[in-house]
Residue frames as qw, qx, qy, qz and C-alpha x, y, z in Angstrom:
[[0.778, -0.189, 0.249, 0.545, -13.59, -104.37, -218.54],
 [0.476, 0.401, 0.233, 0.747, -13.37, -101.89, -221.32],
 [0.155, -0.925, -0.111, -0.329, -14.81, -98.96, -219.15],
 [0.758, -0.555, 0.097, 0.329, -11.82, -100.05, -216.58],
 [0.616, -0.034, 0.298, 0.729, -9.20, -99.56, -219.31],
 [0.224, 0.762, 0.312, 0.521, -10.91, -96.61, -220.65],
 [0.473, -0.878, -0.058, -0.045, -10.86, -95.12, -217.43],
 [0.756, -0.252, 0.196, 0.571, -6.95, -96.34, -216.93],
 [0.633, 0.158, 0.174, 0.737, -6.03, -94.72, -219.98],
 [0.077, -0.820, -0.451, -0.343, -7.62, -91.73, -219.39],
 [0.682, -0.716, 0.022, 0.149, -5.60, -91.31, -216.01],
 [0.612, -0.223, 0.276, 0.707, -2.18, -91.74, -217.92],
 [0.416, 0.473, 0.210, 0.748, -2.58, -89.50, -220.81],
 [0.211, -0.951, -0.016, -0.227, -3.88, -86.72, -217.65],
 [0.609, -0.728, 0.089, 0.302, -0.80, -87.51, -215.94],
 [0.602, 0.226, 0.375, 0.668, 1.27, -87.20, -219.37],
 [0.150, 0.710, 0.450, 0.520, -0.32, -83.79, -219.54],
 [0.558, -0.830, 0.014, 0.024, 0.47, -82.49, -216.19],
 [0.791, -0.309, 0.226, 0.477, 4.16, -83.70, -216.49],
 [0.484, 0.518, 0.226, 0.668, 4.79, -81.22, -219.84],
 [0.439, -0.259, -0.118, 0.852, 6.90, -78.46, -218.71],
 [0.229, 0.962, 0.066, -0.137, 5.88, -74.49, -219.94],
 [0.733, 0.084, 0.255, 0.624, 8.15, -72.95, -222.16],
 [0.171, 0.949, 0.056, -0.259, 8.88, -69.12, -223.22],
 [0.640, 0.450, 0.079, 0.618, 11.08, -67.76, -225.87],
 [0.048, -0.978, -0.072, 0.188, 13.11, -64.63, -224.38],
 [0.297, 0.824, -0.438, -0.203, 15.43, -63.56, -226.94],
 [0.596, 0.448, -0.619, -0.246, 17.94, -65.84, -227.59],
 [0.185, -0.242, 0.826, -0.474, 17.63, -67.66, -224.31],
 [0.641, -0.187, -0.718, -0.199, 14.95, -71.23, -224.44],
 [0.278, -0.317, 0.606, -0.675, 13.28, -71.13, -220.94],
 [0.590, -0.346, -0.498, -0.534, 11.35, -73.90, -219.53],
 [0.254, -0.234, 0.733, -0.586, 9.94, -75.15, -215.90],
 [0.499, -0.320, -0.802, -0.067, 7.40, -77.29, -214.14],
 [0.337, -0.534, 0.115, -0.767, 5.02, -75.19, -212.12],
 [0.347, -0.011, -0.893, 0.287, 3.46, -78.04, -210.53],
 [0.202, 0.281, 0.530, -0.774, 0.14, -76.55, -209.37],
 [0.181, 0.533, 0.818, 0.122, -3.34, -76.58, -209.98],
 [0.082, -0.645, -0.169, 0.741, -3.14, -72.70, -209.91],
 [0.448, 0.808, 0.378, 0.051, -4.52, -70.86, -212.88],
 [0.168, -0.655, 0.217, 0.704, -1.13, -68.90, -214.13],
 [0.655, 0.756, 0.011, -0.006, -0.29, -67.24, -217.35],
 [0.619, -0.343, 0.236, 0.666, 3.29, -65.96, -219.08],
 [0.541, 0.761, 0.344, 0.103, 4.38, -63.36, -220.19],
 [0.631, 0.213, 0.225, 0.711, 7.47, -61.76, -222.37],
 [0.061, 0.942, -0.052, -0.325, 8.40, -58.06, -221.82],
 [0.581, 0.788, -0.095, 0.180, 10.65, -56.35, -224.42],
 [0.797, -0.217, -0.166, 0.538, 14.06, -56.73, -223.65],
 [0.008, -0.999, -0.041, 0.000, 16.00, -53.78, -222.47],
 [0.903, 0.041, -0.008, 0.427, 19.36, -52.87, -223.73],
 [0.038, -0.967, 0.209, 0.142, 22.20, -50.55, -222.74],
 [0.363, 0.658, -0.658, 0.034, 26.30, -50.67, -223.50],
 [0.104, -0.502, 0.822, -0.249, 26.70, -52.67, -220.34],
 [0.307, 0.177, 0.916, -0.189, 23.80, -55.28, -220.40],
 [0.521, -0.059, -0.506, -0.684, 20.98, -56.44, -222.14],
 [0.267, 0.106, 0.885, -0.367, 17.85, -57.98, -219.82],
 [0.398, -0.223, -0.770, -0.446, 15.26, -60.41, -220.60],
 [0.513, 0.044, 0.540, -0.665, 11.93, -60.44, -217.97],
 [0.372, -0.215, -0.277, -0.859, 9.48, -62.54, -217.77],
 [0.518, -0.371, 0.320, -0.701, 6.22, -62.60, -216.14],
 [0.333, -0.370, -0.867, 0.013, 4.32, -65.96, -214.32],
 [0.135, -0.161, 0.295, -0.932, 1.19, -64.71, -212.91],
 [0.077, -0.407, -0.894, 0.170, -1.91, -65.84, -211.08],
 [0.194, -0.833, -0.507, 0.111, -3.16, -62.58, -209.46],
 [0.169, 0.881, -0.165, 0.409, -1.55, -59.09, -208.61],
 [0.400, -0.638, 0.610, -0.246, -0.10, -60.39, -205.37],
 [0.804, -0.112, 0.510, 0.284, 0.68, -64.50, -206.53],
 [0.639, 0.732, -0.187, -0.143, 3.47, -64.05, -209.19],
 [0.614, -0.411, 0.346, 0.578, 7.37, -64.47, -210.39],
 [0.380, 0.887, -0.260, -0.032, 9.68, -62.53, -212.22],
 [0.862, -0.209, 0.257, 0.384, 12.44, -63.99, -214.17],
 [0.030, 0.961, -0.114, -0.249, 15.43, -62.37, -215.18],
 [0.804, 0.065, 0.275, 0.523, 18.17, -63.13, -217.62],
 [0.069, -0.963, 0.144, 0.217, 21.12, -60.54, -217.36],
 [0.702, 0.309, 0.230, 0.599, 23.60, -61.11, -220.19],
 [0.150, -0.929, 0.135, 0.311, 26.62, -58.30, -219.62],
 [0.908, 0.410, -0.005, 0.086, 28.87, -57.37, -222.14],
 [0.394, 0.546, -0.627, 0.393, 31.78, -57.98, -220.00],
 [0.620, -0.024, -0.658, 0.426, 32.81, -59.90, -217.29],
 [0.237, -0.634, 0.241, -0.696, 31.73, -58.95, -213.68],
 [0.171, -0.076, 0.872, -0.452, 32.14, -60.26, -209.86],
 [0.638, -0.181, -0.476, -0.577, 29.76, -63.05, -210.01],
 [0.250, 0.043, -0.891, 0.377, 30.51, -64.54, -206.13],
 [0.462, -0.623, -0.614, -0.147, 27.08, -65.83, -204.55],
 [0.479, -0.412, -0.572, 0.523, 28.07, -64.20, -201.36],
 [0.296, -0.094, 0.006, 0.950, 27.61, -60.94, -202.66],
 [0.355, -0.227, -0.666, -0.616, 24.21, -61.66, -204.24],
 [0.447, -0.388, -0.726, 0.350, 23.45, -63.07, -200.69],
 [0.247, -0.381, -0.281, 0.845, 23.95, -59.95, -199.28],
 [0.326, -0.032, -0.301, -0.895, 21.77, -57.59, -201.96],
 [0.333, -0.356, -0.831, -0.268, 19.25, -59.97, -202.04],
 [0.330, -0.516, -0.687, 0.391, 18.52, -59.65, -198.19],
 [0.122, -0.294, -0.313, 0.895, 18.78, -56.19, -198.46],
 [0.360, -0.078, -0.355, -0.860, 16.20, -55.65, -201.34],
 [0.466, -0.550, -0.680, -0.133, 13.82, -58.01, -199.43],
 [0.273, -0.531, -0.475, 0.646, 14.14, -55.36, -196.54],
 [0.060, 0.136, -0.136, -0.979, 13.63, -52.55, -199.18],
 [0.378, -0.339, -0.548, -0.664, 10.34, -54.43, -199.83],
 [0.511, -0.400, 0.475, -0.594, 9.45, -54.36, -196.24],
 [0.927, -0.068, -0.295, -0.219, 10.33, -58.18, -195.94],
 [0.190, -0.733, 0.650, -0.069, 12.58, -60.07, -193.49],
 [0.553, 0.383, -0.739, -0.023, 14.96, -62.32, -194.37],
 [0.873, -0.328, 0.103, -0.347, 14.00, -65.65, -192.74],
 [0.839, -0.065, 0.537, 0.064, 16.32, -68.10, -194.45],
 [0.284, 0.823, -0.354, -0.341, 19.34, -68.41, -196.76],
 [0.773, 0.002, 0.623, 0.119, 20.26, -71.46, -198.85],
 [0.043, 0.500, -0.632, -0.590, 22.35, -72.54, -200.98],
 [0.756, 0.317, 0.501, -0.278, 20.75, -74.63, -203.79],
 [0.160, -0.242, 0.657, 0.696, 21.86, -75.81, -207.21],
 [0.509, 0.610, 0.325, -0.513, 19.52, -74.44, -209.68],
 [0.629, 0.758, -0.118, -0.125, 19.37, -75.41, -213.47],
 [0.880, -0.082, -0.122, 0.451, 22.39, -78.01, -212.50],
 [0.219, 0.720, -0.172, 0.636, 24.24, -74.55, -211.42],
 [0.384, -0.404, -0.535, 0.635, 25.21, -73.02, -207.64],
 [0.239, -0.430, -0.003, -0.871, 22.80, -70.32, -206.55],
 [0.027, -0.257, -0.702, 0.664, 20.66, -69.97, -203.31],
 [0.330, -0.623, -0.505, -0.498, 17.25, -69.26, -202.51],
 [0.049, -0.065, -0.497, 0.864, 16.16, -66.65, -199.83],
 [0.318, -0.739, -0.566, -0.182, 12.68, -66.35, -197.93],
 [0.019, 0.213, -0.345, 0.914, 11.24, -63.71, -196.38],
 [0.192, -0.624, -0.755, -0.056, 7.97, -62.70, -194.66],
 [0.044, 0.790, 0.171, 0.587, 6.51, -59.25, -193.79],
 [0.210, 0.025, -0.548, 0.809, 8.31, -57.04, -190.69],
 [0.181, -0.516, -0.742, 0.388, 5.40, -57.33, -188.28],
 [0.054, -0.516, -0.208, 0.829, 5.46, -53.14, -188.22],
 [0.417, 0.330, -0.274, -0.801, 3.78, -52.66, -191.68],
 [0.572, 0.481, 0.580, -0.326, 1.03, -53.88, -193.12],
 [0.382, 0.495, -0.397, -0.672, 1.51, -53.59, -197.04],
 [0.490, 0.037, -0.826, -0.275, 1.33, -57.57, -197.63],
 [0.751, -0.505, -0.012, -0.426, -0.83, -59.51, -195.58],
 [0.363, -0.736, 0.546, -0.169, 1.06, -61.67, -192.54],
 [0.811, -0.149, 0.564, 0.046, 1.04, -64.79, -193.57],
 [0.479, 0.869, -0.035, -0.120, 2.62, -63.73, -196.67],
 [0.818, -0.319, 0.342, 0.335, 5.98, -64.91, -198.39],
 [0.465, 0.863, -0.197, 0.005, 8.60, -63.77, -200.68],
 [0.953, -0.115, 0.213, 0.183, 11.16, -65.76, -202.35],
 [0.255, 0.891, -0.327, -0.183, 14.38, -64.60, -204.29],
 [0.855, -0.222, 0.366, 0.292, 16.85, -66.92, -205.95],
 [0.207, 0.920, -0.293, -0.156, 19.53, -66.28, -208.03],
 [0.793, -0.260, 0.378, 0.401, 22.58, -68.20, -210.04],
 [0.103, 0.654, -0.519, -0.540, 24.96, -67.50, -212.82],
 [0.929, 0.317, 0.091, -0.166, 24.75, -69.48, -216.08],
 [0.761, 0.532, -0.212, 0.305, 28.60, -69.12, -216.85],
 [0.454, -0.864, 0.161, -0.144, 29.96, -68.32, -213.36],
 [0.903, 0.043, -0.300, 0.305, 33.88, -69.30, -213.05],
 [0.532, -0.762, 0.057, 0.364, 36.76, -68.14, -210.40],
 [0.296, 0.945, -0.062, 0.123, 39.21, -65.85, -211.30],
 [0.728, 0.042, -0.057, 0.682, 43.05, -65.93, -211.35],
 [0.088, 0.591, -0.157, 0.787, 42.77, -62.05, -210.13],
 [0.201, -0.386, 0.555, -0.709, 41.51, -63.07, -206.88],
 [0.195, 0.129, 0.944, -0.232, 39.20, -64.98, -204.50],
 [0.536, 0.386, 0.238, -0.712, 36.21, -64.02, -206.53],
 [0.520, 0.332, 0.761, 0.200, 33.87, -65.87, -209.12],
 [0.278, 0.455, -0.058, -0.844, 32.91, -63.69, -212.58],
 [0.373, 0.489, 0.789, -0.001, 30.32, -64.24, -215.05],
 [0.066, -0.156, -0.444, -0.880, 28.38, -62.69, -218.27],
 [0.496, -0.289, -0.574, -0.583, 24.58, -64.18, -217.34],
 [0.159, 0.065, 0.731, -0.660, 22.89, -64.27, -214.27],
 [0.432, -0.455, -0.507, -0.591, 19.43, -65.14, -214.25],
 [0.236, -0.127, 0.487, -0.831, 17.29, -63.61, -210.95],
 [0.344, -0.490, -0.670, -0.440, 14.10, -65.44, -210.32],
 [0.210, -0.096, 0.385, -0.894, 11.15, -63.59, -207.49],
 [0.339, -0.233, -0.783, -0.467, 8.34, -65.30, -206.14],
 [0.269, -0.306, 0.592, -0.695, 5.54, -64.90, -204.20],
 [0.737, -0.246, -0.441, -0.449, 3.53, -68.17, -204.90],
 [0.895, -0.375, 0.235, -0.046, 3.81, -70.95, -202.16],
 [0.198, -0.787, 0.552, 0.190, 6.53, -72.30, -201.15],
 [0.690, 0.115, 0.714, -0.008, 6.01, -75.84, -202.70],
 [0.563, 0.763, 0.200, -0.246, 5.39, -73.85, -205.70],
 [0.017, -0.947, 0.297, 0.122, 8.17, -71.78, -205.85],
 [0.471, -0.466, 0.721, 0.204, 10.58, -74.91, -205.28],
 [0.656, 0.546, 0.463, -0.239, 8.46, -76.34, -207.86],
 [0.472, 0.880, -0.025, -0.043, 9.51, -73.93, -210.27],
 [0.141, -0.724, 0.675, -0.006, 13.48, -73.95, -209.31],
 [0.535, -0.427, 0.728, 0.037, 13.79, -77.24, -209.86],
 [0.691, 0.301, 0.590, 0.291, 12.76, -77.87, -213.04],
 [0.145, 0.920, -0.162, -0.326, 13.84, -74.52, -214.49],
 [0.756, 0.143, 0.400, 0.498, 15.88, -74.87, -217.67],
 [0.074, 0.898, -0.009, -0.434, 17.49, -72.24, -219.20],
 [0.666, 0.215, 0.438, 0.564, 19.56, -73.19, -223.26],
 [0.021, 0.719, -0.162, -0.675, 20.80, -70.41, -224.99],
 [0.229, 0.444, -0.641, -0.582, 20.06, -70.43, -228.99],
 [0.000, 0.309, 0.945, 0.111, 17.41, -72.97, -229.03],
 [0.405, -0.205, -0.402, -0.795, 13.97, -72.31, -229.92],
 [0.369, -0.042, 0.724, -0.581, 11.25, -72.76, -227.10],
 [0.581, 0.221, 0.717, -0.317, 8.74, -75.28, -228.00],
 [0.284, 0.196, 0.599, 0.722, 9.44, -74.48, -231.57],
 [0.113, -0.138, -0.013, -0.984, 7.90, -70.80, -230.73],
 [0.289, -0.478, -0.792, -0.246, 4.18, -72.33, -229.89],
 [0.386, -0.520, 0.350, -0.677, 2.50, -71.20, -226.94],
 [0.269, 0.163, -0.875, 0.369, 2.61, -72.97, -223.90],
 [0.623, -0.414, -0.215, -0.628, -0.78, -74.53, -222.38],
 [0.112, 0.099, -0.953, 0.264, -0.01, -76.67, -219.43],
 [0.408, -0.519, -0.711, -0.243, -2.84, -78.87, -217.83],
 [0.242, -0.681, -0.523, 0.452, -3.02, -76.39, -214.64],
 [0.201, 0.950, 0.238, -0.020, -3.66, -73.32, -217.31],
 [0.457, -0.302, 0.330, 0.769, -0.12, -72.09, -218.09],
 [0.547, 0.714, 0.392, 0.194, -0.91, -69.75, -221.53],
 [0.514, -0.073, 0.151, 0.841, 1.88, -67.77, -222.98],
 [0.157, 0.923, 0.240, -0.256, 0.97, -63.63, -223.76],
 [0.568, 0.639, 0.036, 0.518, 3.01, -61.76, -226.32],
 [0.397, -0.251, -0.249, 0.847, 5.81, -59.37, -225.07],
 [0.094, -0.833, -0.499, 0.221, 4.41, -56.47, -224.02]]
């Protein structure tokens, strides 16, 4: 009986340990998610880059050189055309500048927001990724609202996210993706999840 409950409790505090989100600090922006995988990934924080018109945050999730994502938080200091349909339309084309075709465009509400996720897979004629290869690209605004100057939507903060884990992953990650401005991640710790999350200083 007491190896049964040992064994019980053993099971809940692994599934209590699996369920605890990653977290990253990138400037003033509190990020966390829920990978959901048994993959081995790290994070990691790059130095933010600032000019007059923006200031971006990156950072990395990585497994391997070919299983990653890159997130982006683009904080402009002014107003600009934030309508998805336009985003739609880059998107596909930078997944053709990475020799990828667009497969599949959805909308999707990320981080309780509207944005879309877009798959690709590799154009048949080149051979730089291998074929059964994928590549994901989503993308919302954190402060998107419509404009009284026209039919368009504008915004300060976009955040971009790129992935090429699985797709199961990827959704994985989009759906529990939080993003709080002016909060401290995990009160600055690093982040160890039970399928190997481990936070790296910004580079």
């Amino acid at each position: 009986m007491k190896l049964l409950l040992a064994a019980t409790l053993v099971l809940m505090l692994s599934a209590m340990a699996i369920a605890v989100p990653d977290s990253q600090q990138l400037g003033p922006y509190s990020v966390s998610f829920d990978m959901n995988t048994d993959l081995q990934y790290k994070l990691m924080a790059m130095e933010p880059i600032s000019a007059q018109s923006a200031t971006i945050y990156n950072m990395q999730i990585f497994t391997d050189n070919t299983t990653k994502a890159i997130l982006t938080i683009s904080e402009y200091a002014n107003p600009i055309d934030s309508t998805l349909g336009v985003y739609k339309q880059i998107a596909a084309m930078n997944m053709a500048l990475n020799y990828f075709n667009t497969t599949s465009v959805d909308d999707k509400i990320i981080d309780g927001k509207e944005g879309f996720l877009i798959s690709g897979v590799p154009f048949p004629e080149y051979t730089i990724a291998p074929a059964d290869a994928r590549l994901f690209n989503a993308l919302y605004w954190m402060d998107s609202r419509y404009c009284e100057c026209g039919t368009v939507s504008v915004g300060t903060t976009s955040v971009d996210i790129t992935s090429s884990y699985p797709q199961d992953v990827t959704e994985s990650l989009l759906s529990s993706l939080q993003i709080v401005k002016g909060e401290a991640a995990a009160s600055a710790q690093p982040a160890t999840s039970a399928q190997g999350g481990q936070v790296l200083p910004p580079t």
